[in-house]
C-alpha positions as CSV (number, residue, x, y, z in Angstrom):
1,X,-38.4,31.0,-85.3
2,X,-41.4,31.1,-82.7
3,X,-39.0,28.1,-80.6
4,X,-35.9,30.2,-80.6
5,X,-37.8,33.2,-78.6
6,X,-39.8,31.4,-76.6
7,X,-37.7,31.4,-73.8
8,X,-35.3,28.8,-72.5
9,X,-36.0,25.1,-72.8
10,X,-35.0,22.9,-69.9
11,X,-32.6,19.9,-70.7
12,X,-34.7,17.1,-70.5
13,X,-34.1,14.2,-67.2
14,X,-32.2,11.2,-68.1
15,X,-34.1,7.9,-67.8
16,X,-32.6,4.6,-66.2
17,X,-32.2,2.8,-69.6
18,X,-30.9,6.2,-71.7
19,X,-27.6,5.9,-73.1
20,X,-25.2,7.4,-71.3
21,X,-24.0,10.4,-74.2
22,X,-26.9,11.8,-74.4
23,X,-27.0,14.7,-76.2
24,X,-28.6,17.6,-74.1
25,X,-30.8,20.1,-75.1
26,X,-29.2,23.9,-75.4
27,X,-31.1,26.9,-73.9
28,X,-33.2,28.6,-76.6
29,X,-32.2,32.2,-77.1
30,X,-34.4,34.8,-75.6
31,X,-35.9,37.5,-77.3
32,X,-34.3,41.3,-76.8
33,X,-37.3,44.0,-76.9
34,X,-35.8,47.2,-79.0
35,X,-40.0,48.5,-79.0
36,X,-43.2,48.0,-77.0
37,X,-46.4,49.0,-79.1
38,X,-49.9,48.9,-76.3
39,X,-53.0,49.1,-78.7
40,X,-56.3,49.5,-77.3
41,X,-59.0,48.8,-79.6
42,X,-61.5,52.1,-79.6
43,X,-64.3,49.0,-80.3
44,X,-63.9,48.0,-76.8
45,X,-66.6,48.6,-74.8
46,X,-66.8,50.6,-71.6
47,X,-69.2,50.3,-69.0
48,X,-68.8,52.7,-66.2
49,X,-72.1,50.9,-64.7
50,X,-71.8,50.2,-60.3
51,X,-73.1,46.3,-60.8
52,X,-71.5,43.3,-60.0
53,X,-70.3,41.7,-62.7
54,X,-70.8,44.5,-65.7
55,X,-71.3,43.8,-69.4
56,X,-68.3,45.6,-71.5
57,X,-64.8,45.1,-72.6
58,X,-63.0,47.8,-70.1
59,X,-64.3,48.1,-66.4
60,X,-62.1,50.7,-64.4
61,X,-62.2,52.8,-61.9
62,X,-59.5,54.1,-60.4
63,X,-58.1,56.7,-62.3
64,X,-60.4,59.8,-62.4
65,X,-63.8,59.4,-65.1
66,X,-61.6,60.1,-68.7
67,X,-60.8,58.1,-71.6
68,X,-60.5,54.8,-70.1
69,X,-58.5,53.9,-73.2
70,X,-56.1,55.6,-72.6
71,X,-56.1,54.9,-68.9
72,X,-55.5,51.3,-69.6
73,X,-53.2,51.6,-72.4
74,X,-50.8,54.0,-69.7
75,X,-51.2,50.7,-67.0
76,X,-49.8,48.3,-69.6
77,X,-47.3,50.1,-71.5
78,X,-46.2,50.5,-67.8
79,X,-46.1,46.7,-67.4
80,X,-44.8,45.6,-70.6
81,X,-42.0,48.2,-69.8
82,X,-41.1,46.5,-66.1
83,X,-41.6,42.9,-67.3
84,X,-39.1,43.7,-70.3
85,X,-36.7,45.2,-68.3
86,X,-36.7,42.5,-65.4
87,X,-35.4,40.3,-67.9
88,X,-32.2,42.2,-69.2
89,X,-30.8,41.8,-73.1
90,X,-31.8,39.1,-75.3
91,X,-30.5,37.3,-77.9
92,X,-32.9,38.1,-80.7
93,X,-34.0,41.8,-81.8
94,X,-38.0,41.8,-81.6
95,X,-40.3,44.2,-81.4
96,X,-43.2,43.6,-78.7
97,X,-46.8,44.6,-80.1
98,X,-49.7,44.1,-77.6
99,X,-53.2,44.7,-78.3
100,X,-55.6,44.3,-75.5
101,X,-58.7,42.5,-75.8
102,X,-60.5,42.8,-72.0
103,X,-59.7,44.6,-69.0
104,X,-62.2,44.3,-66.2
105,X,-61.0,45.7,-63.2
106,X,-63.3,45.4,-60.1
107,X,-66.0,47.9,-59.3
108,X,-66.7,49.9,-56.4
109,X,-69.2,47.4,-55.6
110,X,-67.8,44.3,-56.0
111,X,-64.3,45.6,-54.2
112,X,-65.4,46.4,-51.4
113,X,-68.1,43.7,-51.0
114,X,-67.5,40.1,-52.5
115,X,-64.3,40.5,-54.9
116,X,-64.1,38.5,-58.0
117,X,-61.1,38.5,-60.9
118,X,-59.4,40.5,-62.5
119,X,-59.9,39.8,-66.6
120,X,-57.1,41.0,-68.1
121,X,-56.8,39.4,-71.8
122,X,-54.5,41.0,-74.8
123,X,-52.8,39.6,-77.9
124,X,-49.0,39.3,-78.4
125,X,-47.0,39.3,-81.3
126,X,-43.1,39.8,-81.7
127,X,-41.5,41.1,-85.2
128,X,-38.4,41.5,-86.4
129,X,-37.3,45.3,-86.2
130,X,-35.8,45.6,-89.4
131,X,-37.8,43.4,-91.8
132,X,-40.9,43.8,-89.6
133,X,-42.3,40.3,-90.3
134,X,-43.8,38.3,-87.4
135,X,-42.2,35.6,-85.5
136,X,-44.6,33.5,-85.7
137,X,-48.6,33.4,-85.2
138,X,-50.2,36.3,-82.5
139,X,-50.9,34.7,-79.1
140,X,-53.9,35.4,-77.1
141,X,-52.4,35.9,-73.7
142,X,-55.5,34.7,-70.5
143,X,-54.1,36.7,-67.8
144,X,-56.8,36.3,-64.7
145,X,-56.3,36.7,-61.6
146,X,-58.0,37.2,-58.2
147,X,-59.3,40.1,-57.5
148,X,-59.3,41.4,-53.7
149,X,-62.7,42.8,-52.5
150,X,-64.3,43.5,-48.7
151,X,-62.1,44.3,-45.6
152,X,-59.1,42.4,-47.6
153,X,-59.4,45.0,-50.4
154,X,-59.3,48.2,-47.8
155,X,-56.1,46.8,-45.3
156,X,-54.4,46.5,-49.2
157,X,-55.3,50.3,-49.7
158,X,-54.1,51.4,-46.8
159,X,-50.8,49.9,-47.6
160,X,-50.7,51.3,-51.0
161,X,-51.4,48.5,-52.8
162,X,-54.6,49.3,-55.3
163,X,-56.1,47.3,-58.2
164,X,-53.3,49.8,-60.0
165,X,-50.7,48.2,-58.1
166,X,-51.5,44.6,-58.1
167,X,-52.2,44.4,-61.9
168,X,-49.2,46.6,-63.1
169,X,-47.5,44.0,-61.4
170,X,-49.0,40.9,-62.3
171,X,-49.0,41.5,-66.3
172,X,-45.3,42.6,-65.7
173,X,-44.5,39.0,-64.3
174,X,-46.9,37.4,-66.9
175,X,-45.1,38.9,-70.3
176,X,-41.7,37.5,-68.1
177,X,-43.1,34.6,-68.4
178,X,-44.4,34.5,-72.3
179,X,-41.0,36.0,-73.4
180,X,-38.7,33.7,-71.4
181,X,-40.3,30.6,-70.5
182,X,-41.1,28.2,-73.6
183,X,-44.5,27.3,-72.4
184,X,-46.0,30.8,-71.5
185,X,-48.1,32.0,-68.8
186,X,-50.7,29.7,-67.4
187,X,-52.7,31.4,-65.8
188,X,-54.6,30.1,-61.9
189,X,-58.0,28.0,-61.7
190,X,-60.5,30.9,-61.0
191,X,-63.5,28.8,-60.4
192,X,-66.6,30.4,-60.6
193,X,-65.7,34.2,-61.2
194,X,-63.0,33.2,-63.3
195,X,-65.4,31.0,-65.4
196,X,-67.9,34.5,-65.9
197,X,-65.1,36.4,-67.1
198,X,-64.6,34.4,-69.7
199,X,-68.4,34.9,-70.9
């Protein structure tokens, strides 16, 4: 059941010596979201601490001081909500439950100096609505990317596009990708910054 809302599968390319009635391979059906349930564990730790790189499970800063939690749980039920909509009706009823595991944001130090990534990591699982057994095994979703920081950072702002912007955006296009393409997201090489976020 985890194959048939994956996404679509692409019909493999014919070989010189294959037989010419080869059978193709039919899209997979795609999953259609009814419900999106954003979890934010309260055992994730925020640091609100002006370094570099620092230690804790949520780092943001762009929303007045509050409950983080509930800050980031607003910016990905946002997401979730764009991404699923992008894609139009499925084929299967699911239910989308994500529960997010890292959220490190830049801060004020590291934006507007060197940069770095943004960590962004959550687990996925889709259900069926009316039994509400799982499709399948949860998957931990890796969804880095590059963070802007220095004068690159600040021309962005003053075209509206904040960390805000940028990673509502991004997660949208990476739970396109989980739900409809059978492989997933894969997420860019990150080198060095990407390889301390994982830490």
């Amino acid at each position: 059941m985890g194959l048939a809302v994956s996404g679509c599968a692409t019909t493999e390319p014919a070989t010189r010596n294959a037989p010419r009635d080869t059978a193709q391979i039919a899209p997979q059906p795609t999953p259609d979201i009814q419900q999106i349930n954003v979890a934010v564990p309260r055992d994730l730790k925020v640091s609100e601490a002006n370094r570099y790189y620092p230690s804790g499970d949520i780092v943001w800063r762009e929303d007045p001081a509050g409950d983080r939690h509930a800050q980031v749980k607003i910016i990905f039920e946002a997401a979730m909500q764009r991404g699923v909509d992008a894609m139009g009706p499925g084929q299967i009823p699911a239910i989308l439950d994500v529960e997010v595991t890292r959220f490190h944001a830049l801060t004020e130090k590291a934006r507007y100096t060197i940069g770095g990534v943004h960590a962004l990591q959550f687990k996925m699982q889709l259900r069926d609505p009316e039994s509400g057994l799982p499709f399948g095994p949860p998957r931990l979703v890796k969804a880095d990317f590059r963070a802007l920081g220095g004068q690159a950072a600040i021309a962005a702002e003053r075209k509206g596009v904040t960390q805000k912007v940028r990673i509502t955006d991004h997660l949208a296009g990476v739970i396109q990708q989980e739900l409809g393409n059978p492989e997933g997201y894969r997420a860019a090489r990150l080198g060095v910054f990407g390889a301390i976020n994982q830490l």
